[in-house]
VOMARLUM-884032 format. One record per residue (C-alpha): residue in one letter; x, y, z. Coordinates in steps of 0.02 Angstrom, whole numbers, plus 32768, in hexadecimal, padded with zeros to 4 digits. Example, Ala and Ser with C-alpha at 12.3 -4.5 7.8 and 13.67 -1.06 7.14 Angstrom:
<rs>
A82677F1F8186S82AC7FCB8165
</rs>
This chain:
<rs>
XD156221291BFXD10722AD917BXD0F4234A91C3XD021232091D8XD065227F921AXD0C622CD92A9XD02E234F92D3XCFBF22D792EAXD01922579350XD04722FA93CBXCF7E232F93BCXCF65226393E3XCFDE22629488XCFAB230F94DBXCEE222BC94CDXCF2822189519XCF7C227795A3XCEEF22D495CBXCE4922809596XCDC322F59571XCD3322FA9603XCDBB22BB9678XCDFC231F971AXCE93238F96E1XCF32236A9738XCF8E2415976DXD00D23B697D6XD08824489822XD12A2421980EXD19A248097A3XD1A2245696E2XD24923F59696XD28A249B9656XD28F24D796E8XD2DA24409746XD395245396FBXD3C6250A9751XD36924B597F4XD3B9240297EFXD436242F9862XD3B7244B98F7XD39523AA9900XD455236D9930XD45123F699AEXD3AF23AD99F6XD3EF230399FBXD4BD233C9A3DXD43E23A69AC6XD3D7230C9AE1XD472228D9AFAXD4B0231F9B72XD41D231D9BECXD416224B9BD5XD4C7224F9C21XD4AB22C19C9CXD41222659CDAXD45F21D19CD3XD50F220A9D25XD49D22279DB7XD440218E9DC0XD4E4212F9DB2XD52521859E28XD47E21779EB3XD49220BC9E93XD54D20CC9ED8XD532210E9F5AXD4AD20AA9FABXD51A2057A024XD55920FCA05EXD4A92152A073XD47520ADA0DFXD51F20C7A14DXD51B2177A168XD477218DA198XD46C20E4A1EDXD3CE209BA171XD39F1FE9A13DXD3B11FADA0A0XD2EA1FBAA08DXD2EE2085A0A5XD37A20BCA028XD302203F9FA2XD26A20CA9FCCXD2EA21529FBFXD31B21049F12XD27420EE9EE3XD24021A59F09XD27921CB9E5AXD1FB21649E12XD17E21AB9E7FXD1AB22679E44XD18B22259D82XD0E821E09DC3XD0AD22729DE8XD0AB22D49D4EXD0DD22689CBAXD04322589C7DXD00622F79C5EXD0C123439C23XD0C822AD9BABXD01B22D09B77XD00423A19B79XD0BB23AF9B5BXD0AD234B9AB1XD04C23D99A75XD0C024569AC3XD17124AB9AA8XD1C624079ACCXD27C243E9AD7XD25324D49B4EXD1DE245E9BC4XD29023DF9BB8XD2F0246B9BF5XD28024979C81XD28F23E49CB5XD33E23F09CB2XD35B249C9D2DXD2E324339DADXD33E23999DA5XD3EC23E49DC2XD39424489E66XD35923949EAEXD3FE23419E7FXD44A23C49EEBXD3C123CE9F80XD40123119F8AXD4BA234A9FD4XD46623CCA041XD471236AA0E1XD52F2345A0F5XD54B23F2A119XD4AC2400A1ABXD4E92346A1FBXD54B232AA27BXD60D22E2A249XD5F1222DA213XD60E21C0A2CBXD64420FCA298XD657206CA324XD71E206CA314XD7852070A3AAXD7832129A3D9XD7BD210BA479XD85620BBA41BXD8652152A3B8XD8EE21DBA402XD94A2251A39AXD9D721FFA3BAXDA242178A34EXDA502103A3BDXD9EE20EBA45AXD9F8207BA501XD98C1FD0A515XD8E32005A533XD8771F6FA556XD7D91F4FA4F0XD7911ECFA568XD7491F2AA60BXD7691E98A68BXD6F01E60A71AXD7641E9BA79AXD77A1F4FA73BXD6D91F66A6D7XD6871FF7A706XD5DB1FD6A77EXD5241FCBA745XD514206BA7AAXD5AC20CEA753XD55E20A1A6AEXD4AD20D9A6DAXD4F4216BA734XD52021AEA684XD4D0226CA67FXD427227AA63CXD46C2318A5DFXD4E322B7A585XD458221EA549XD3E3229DA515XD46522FCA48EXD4A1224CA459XD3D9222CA42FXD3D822F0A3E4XD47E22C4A381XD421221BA33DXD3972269A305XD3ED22A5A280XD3EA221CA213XD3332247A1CEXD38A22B0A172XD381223FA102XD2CD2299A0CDXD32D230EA078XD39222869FFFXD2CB224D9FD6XD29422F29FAEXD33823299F2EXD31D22779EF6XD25D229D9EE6XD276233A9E89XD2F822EA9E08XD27522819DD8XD20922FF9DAAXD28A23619D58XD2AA22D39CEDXD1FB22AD9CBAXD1F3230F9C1CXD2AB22CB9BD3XD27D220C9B87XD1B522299B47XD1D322C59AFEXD29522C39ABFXD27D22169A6FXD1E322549A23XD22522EF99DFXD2BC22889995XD247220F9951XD1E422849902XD25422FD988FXD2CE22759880XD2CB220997E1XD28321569807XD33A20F197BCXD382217D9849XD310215B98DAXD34D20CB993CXD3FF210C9908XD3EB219C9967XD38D214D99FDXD3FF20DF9A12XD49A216E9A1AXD41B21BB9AACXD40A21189AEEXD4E221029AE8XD4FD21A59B25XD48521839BBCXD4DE20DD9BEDXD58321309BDCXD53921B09C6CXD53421229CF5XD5EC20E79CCEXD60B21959CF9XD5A821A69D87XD5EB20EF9DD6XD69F213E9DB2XD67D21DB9E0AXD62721869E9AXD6CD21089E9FXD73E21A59EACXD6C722049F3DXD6AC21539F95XD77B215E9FB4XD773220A9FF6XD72E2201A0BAXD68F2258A0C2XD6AA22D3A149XD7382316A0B7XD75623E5A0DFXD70823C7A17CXD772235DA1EFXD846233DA204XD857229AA198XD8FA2267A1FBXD8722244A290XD81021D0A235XD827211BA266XD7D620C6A1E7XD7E62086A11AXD7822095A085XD7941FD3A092XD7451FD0A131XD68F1F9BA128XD65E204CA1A0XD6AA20B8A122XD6532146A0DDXD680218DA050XD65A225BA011XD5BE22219FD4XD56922CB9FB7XD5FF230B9F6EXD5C822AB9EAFXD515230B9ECBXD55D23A69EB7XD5B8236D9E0CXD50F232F9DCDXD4A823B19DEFXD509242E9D9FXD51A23C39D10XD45B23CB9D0AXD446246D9D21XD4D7248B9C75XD45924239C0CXD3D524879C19XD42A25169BB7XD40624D99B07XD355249F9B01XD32925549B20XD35A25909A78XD318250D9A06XD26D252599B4XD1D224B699C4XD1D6245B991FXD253242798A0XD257240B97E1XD210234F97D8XD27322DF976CXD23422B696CBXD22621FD96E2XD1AF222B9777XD137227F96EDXD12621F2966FXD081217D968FXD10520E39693XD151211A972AXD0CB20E6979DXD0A120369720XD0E11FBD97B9XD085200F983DXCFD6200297E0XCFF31F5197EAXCFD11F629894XCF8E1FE598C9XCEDC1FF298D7XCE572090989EXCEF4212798ABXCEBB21BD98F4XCEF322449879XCF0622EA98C5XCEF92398985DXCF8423FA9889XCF9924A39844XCFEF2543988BXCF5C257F98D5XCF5A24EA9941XCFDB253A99BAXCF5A25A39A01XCEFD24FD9A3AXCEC124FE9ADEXCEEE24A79B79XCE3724669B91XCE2C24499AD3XCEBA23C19ADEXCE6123889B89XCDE5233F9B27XCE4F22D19AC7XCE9F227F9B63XCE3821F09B90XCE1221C79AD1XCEBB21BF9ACAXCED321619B66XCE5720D19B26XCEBC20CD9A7AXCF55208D9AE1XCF0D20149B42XCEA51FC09AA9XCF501F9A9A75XCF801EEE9AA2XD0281EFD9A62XD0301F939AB5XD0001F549B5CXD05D1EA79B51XD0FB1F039B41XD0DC1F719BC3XD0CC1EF79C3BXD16F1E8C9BFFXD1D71F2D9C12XD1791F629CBAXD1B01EA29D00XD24F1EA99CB2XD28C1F619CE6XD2561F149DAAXD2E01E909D8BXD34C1F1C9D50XD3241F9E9DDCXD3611F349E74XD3E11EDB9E15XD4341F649DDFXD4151FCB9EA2XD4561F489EFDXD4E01F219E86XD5601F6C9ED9XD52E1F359F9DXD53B1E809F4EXD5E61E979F08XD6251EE89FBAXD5B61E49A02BXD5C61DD19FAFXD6891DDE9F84XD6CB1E47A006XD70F1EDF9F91XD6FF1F959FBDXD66B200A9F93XD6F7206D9F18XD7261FD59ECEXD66C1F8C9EB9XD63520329E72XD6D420449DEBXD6BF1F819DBDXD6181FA39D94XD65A20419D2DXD6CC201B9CC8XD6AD1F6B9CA8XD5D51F489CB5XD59C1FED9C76XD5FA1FFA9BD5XD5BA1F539B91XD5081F919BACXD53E201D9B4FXD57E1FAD9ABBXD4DB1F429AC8XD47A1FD79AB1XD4DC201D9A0EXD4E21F7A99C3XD4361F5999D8XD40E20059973XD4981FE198F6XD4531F3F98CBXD3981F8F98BCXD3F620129844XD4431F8197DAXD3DD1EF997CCXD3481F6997B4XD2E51F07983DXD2131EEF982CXD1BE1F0E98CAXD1B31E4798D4XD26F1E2998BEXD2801EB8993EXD2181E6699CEXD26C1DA999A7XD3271E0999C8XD2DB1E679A65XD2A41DAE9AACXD3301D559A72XD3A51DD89AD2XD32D1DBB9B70XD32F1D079B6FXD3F41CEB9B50XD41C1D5A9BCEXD3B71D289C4AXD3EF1C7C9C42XD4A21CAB9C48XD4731D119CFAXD44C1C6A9D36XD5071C2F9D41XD5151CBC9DBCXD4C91C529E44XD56E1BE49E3FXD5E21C839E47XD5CB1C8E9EFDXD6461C9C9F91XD6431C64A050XD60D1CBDA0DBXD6931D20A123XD6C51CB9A1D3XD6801D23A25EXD6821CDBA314XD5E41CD5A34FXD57D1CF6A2BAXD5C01C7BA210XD62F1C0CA289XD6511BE7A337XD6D41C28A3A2XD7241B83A38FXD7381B9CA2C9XD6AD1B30A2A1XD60E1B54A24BXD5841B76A2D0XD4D21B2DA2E6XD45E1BE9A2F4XD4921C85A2C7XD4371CD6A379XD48C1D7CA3B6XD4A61D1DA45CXD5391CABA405XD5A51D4FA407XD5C71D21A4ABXD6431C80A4D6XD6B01C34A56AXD7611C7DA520XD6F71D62A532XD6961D1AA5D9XD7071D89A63CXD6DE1E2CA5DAXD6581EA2A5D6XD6361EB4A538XD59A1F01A4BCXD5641E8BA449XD5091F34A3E2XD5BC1F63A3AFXD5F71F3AA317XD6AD1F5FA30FXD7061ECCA29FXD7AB1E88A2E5XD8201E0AA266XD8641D93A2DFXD9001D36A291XD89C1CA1A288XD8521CD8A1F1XD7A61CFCA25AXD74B1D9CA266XD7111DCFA313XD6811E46A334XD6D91EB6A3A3XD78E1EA0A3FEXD7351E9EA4A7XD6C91DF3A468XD7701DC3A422XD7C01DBBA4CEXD8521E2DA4A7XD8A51E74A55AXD9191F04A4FEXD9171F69A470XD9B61FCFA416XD9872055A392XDA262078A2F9XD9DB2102A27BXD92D20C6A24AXD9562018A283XD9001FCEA32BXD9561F28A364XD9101EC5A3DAXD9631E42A44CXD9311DBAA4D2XD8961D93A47EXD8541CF6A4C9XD7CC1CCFA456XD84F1CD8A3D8XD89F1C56A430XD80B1C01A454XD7ED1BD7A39CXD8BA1BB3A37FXD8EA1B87A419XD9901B2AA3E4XD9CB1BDFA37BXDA301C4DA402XD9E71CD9A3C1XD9461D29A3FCXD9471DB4A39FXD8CC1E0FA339XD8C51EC5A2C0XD8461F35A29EXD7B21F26A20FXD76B1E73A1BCXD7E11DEFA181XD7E61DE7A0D4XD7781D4CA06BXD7E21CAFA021XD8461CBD9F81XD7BB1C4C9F3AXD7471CE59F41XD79E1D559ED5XD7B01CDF9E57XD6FE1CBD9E5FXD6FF1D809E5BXD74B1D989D9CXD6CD1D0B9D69XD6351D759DA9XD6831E049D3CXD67C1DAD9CA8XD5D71D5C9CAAXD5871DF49CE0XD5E61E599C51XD5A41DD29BD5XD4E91DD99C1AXD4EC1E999C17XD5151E979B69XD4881E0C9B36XD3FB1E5C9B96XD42A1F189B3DXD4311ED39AACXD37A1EC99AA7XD3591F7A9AD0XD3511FE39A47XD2DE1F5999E1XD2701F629A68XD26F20179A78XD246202599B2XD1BE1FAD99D9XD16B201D9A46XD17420AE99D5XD12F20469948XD0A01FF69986XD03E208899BAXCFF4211B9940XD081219C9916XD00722369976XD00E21CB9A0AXD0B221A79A16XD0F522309AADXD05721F89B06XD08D21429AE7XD122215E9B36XD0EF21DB9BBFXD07321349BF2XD10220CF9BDDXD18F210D9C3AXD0EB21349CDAXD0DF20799CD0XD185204F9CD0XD1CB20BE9D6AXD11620B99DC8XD13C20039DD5XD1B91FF49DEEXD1D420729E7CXD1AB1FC89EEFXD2431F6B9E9AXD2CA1FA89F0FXD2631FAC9F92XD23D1EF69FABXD2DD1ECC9F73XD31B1F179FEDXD29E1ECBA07DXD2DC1E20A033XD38B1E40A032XD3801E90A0F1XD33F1DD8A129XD3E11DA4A10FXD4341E16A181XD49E1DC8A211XD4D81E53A26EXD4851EFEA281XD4D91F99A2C2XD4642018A33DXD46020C4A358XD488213CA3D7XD3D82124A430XD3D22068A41AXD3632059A376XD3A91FE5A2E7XD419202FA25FXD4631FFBA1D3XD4A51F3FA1A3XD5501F08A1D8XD55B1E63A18AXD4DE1DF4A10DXD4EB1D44A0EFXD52D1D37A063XD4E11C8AA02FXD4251CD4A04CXD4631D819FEEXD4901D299F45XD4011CC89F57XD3881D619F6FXD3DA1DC59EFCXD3F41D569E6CXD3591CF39E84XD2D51D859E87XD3431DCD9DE4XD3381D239D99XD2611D0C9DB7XD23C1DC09D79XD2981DAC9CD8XD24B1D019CBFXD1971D499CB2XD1CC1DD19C51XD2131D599BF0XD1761CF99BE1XD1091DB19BC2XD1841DD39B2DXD1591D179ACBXD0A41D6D9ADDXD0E01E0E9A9FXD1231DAF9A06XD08D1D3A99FDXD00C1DC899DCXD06B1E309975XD0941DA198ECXCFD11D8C98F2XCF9C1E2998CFXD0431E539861XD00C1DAE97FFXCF3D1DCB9800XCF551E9197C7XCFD91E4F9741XCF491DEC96EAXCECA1E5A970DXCF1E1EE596B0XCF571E649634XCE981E3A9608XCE721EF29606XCEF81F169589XCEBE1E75951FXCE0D1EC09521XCE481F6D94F5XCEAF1F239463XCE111EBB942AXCD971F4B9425XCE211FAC93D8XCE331F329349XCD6F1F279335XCD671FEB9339XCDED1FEB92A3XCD951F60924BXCCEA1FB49253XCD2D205E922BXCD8E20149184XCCE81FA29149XCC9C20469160XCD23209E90FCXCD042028907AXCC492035906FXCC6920F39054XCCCD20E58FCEXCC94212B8F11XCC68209B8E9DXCCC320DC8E03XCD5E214D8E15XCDC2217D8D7CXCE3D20EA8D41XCDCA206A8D79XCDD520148CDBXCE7A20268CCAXCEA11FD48D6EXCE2C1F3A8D4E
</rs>
């Protein structure tokens, strides 16, 4: 080609590019030159991004470990701690809107890092009342208790002949009641674990709409769902974290610093154990409040990657996408007003939600992150009720085993959108394949159940058989008749029948012998009562432990749930890209500001009526000081796996069902904007061809009649 040649195909593409009477496109973002000294921002951005998702998520691991020692130490049903872990969602309700929306067209990194300071100051608000509460007081033989190691029989059943009077009892001082009452009241301060919780949530409302944006943005479009995906990684690799730290702080006893261990009668195995729950709070917080550091120094825009600038870049969304908005934005449009972008908001607003892609997926991920939400709360109270292990165990399980295959789901679902170059089509079939598959392997957890554990009175009869109610007043039998005993008191005794007795007093038992931590109990008749050819009636402190079958039935829970975790996050990163594609690229903070309100808004109930359900299947409830119900003692654990798992189960099913749809209406408008821009191009190319034709007929008409060599040439 000659040099003329070369001018005027650059003189042809600058008047393609920008079409004379058109609007001018200043777009301001930084020019390529300029990108290669700046490149380097954008791994800071993201290494500062996966910093915060860990931290964030650390904590949120770690709040879901430590639900069953919120409900025991301040005496809550299950119902309660689910509004305490739904407060978070309430604290993005209230602003995400607006910071997605006004914060789009903000310093983004600076508004992250503001987020950050206030979510490490309600992570920390959340530990705040261990050290205003009174020393944690459990139902566990205190009066068996002496500093001494080994003590004389003391005998938990108060006979007829020495139980103290009606009168003696009721003669207890007035005084004394009323500071018991004062002393109980202090388990509302459980407001305070709302509030922290409350104010995490709004700390954490900038961090997904506007980081994911800002990496979407300035990163290349081959890059994008790479580097969501690493954010994505890093933030599942903050729960294992968080699970592991609250496994370490559920083995420390919570009163730790504050109370002679050696005195302390009681096991991490023991269901009454509290662990240092606050102690993790602390960690996280701090951890927070060390994130916030580097969004202060980065600037409001980066260099966009060249890919980003080419008109082909966008060729998949316009198959889709209906009537863009384009937006002029030139350096002068930093001075833009707050009223100015007001204006914008409900225009914007009715963009969205003319969407149907848009919307259908919203609702599928709103459905399915309720499954999530109370499975994943509740997780670890199932593993304790349903297989008998201890809230450390449950919670470092779920660590180091669960977590990490999410993790892996989630990389490989943004490694195979890297490789295979997935369409938007071929993204949503992998996202509902992933859904479906895993959902159907979470139905072979309903046959991965164990027995109730045998408790006389409540799962089987003092005789060892399995009784007809489950009424409080089958606590009391022939073999305790002689004792006065509370049937409020839930202090588990293993007799060596293999049965687990409410208390040692319902259990019969005449004498008691304490060795170390140990509290043996002899001449228990019940005990008897149930064995009565065994010559001895003895019994030891705490629950008896579930059959052999259980554990084994244990390890096969592991590895289904291990193989379903990996299925369902397999899907994630497809359907995040999804998201981000099927809405106009100016929209896209806002998209996911909308988004993520949706999401947590709704499912702030999740937890909540989860946790109604799963409190129906309560058999025995411990009480307070001043008589009022506490937390749960035991669950059955038949009408627990059914709750659990079934609720799970229906949820994912309709958002199962809402995905097809998703899929449905996005092949029909992928397939109808495919042939409509199809017959567009055909017509351009035909008017093109008669344009040439005309133009060279009328080349020919203009030419000269005789031109020298003429004759020559005929």
């Amino acid at each position: 080609m000659d040099t003329s040649s070369k001018e005027n195909a650059h003189l042809f593409h600058k008047n393609s590019a920008q079409p004379a009477g058109g609007p001018s496109f200043t777009v301001g973002y930084p020019s390529t030159e300029e990108a290669r000294p700046c490149c380097g921002k954008l791994k800071v951005f993201l290494g500062a991004l996966s910093f915060v998702y860990f931290a964030k998520a650390l904590a949120e691991g770690y709040l879901k470990s430590t639900v069953t020692q919120i409900e025991r130490r301040f005496e809550i049903p299950s119902s309660l701690v689910g509004i305490i872990d739904g407060s978070f969602e309430i604290g993005n309700l209230l602003v995400i809107t607006f910071v997605s929306y006004f914060g789009a067209k903000l310093h983004r990194p600076k508004i992250i890092g503001a987020g950050c300071l206030v979510m490490g100051f309600g992570t920390m608000l959340i530990a705040v009342p261990q050290f205003f509460m009174e020393k944690y007081s459990y139902e566990k033989y205190e009066r068996y208790s002496p500093s001494s190691n080994v003590t004389p029989s003391i005998s938990p059943c108060y006979l007829e002949s020495s139980s103290p009077s009606p009168s003696s009892i009721l003669g207890k001082s007035q005084n004394k009641i009323s500071h018991e009452c004062v002393g109980d009241s202090s388990s509302s301060m459980w407001v305070y674990v709302f509030l922290g919780n409350l104010l995490r949530g709004l700390g954490e409302t900038p961090i997904q709409p506007l980081g994911i944006a800002y990496l979407d943005d300035f990163a290349s479009e081959d890059n994008a769902a790479f580097y969501i995906g690493c954010v994505q990684t890093v933030a599942i690799i903050g729960p294992i974290f968080g699970f592991l730290l609250g496994s370490l702080c559920a083995k420390l006893y919570v009163d730790i610093g504050f109370v002679n261990l050696d005195h302390i009668t009681i096991t991490p195995k023991d269901p009454q154990w509290v662990g240092a729950w606050w102690l993790g709070y602390l960690i996280a917080g701090f951890l927070s409040l060390l994130a916030a550091v580097p969004f202060w120094c980065l600037p409001k825009t980066l260099p966009r990657s060249q890919s980003r600038e080419n008109s082909g870049s966008t060729s998949e969304k316009s198959k889709f996408i209906d009537d863009p908005i384009h937006y002029q934005m030139a350096p002068g449009d930093d001075k833009m007003k707050i009223m100015e972008m007001a204006k914008d908001f409900l225009p914007s607003l009715k963009t969205l939600f003319r969407n149907p892609v848009y919307i259908l997926y919203l609702c599928a991920s709103t459905v399915q992150f309720n499954s999530l939400f109370g499975m994943v709360t509740y997780k670890p109270k199932y593993i304790e009720q349903q297989y008998g292990q201890s809230s450390s165990k449950a919670n470092f399980v779920i660590g180091l085993i669960n977590i990490p295959a999410v993790a892996l789901g989630i990389f490989s679902g943004g490694i195979v959108m890297k490789k295979f170059r997935l369409g938007i089509c071929e993204a949503t079939k992998l996202y509902l394949g992933s859904s479906v598959f895993g959902y159907l392997l979470f139905l072979s957890l309903f046959a991965l159940g164990c027995e109730n554990s045998s408790v006389a009175g409540l799962t089987v009869s003092y005789q060892g058989t399995k009784p007809v109610s489950y009424h409080e007043r089958a606590l009391f039998s022939d073999c305790n008749s002689r004792c006065k005993c509370s049937d409020s008191k839930w202090e588990p005794m293993c007799g060596d029948n293999g049965i687990t007795y409410v208390s040692a007093c319902l259990a019969g038992c005449q004498s008691s012998s304490r060795s170390g931590k140990n509290i043996i109990f002899s001449n228990c008749t019940c005990v008897g009562f149930a064995a009565p050819k065994s010559g001895n009636w003895s019994g030891m402190m705490g629950r008896c432990q579930k059959d052999n079958g259980c554990s084994q039935m244990f390890l096969y829970f592991l590895v289904i749930s291990v193989i379903t975790s990996y299925t369902l996050s397999l899907g994630g990163i497809p359907g995040y890209i999804l998201l981000l594609r099927c809405i106009q690229p100016q929209l896209k903070s806002f998209a996911l500001g909308i988004y993520t309100l949706a999401v947590r808004v709704l499912g702030i109930p999740a937890p909540v009526y989860f946790g109604v359900l799963i409190d129906t299947s309560c058999l025995k409830w411990g009480f307070k000081k001043c008589g009022s119900r506490g937390s749960c003692r035991l669950y059955d654990s038949h009408a627990f796996r059914h709750i659990y798992l079934g609720l799970t189960t229906l949820l994912g099913t309709v958002s199962v069902f809402l995905s097809m749809a998703v899929l449905f209406v996005l092949k029909k408008k992928y397939v109808s904007k495919h042939s409509s821009l199809i017959t567009t191009r055909e017509k351009i190319g035909m008017s093109s061809s008669i344009k040439k034709e005309t133009c060279a007929a009328r080349d020919r008409g203009l030419q000269p009649k005789y031109w020298p060599g003429k004759e020559t040439r005929l």
